[in-house]
N, C-alpha and C positions, 0 to 999 in steps of 0.2 A: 432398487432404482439408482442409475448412474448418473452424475450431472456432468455436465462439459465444464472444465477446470476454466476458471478466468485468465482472460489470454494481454497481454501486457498491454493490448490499445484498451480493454477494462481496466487495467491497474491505472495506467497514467490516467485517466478518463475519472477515475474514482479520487486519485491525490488532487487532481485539479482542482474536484468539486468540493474539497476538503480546506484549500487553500494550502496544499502542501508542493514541494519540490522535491522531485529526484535526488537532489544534492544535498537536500536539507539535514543536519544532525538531528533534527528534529523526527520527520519523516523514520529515522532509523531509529528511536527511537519508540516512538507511537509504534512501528512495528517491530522491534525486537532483534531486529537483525541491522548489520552495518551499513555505513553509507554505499559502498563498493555491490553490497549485497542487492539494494533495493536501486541502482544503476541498473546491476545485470534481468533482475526481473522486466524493468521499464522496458531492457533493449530486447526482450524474448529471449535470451541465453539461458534462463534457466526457466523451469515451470511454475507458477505462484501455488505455494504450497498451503492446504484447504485452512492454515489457522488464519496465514495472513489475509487470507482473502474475508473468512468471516470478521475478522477483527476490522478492516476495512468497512465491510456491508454494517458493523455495529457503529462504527465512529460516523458514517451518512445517516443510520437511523438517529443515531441519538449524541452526536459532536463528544468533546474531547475539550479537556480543558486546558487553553493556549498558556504555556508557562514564557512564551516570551516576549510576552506584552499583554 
């Protein structure tokens, strides 16, 4: 069984709900890849690749603990 990859209006849609930014060092963080990196997925240039998107769906189930505040 195949799923349809998360498409970047889900990615931004999911940072929102998260209380995160595109820009955030933060955001590159929580996901493991660089600032520049998680720009280019926001903008559809690249495909969101199945870890980040699960690590995503985990941080909406169950949040992430804010180190900067």
């Amino acid at each position: 069984m195949t799923t349809t990859p998360m498409s970047a209006r889900q990615f931004k849609l999911a940072l929102k709900k998260l209380g995160l930014t595109v820009a955030s060092k933060q955001t590159s963080k929580l996901l493991g890849v660089g600032v520049r990196q998680v720009q280019r997925l926001a903008a559809g240039k690249h495909s969101i690749h199945p870890s980040i998107e699960l690590l995503l769906k985990m941080y909406l189930k169950h949040g992430f603990e804010n180190e900067e505040g």
